[in-house]
C-alpha positions in Angstrom: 0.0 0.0 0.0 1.2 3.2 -1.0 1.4 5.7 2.1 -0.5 9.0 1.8 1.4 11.9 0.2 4.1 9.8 -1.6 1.8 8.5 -4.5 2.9 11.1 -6.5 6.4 10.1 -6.5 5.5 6.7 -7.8 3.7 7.8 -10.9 5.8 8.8 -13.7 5.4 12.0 -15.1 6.6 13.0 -18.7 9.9 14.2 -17.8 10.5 10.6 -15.4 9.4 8.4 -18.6 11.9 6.5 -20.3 12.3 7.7 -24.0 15.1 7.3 -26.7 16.3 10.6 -27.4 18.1 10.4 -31.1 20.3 13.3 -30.4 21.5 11.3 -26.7 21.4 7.8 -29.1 23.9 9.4 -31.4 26.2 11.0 -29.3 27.0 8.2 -27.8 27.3 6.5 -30.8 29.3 8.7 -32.1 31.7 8.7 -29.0 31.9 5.0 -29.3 32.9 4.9 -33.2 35.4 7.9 -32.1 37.2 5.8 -29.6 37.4 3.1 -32.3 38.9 5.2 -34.9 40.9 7.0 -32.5 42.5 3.8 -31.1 43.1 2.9 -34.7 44.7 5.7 -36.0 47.2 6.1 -32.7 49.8 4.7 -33.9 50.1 7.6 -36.7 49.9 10.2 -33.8 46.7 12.0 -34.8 43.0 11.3 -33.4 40.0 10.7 -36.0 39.4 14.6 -36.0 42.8 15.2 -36.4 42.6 12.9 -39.4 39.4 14.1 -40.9 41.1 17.6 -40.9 44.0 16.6 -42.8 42.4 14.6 -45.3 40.6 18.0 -46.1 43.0 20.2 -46.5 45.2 17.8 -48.5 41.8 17.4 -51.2 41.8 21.5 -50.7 45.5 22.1 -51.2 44.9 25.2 -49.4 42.4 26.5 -47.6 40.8 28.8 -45.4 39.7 28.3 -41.4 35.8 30.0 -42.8 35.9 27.3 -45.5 37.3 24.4 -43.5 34.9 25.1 -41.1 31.7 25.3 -43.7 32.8 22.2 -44.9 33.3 20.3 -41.6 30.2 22.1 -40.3 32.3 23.3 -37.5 32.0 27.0 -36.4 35.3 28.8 -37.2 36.5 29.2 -33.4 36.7 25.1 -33.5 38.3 24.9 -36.4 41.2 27.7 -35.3 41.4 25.9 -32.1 41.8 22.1 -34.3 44.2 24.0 -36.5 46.3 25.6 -34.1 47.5 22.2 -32.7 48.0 20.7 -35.7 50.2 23.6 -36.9 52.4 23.3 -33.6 52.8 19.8 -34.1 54.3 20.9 -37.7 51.4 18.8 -39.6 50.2 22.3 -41.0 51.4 25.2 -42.1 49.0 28.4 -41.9 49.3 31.6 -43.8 47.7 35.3 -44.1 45.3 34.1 -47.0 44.6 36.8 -50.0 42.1 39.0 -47.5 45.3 39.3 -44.8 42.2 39.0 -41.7 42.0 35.1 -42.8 44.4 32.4 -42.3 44.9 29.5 -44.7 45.9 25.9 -43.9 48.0 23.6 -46.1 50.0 20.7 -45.0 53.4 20.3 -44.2 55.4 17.4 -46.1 55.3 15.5 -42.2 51.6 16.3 -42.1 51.4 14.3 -46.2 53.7 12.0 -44.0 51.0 11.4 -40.9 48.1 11.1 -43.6 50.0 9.0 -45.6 50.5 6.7 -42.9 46.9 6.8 -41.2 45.1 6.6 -44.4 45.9 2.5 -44.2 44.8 2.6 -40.5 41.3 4.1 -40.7 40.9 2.0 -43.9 41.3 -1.1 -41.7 38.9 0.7 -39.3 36.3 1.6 -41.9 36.3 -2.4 -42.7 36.4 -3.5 -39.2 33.2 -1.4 -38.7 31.3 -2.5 -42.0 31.9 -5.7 -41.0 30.4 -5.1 -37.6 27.6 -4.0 -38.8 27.3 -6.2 -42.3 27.3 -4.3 -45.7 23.7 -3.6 -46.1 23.3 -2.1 -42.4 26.2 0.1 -43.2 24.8 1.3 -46.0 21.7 1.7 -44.5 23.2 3.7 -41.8 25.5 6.3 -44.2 22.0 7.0 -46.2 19.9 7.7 -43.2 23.1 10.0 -41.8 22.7 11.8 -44.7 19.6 12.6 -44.3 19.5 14.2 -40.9 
């Protein structure tokens, strides 16, 4: 028997019911593929965002922090912050672009080095999780990705 004045703690309100929030469901996914990747790719010395930078600015050449940042859909303050350590580890080089407020990013022949030798490593990664997940799922998964 439930003792007067504590019923209402044992109903369950909105806020107390258990739901599957997406944007919760995909953090953690996305902190769980994260640590795979960036377990894989340690033994080049850069993490999977680390990675991701450098494979775009090697496809851009060159390339401003605005654009890099539009591209990763990453405001411009993250994107300085990313660069900045990459640039101190020597990986890229950054430059007063044409309009002298902006900075561009290219690599540095040890940051072709460092992509050249994770690009293997998340490969094997990409494979490891395809295979987790079986072709059709991952497929699946990249096209409804895409969509949000």
């Amino acid at each position: 028997m439930i003792a007067q004045g504590r019923e209402s703690e044992t109903r369950e309100t909105p806020m107390r019911q258990r739901t599957d929030c997406y944007c919760n469901e995909l953090r953690k996914a996305g902190r769980r593929l994260s640590a795979r990747y960036d377990a894989a790719l340690a033994p080049a010395g850069v993490n999977v965002g680390q990675f991701s930078m450098l494979r775009q600015v090697d496809h851009a050449g060159e390339i401003s922090l605005t654009e890099l940042g539009r591209r990763a859909e990453l405001d411009r303050s993250t994107v300085g912050r990313n660069a900045r350590v990459l640039v101190r580890g020597g990986l890229l080089d950054s430059a007063p672009g044409a309009d002298r407020r902006e900075a561009t990013l290219r690599l540095t022949p040890q940051g072709r080095e460092t992509l050249a030798a994770a690009f293997p490593l998340w490969t094997q990664a990409q494979a490891e999780i395809e295979a987790a997940l079986g072709r059709d799922a991952a497929k699946a998964l990249r096209r409804v990705l895409s969509e949000i």
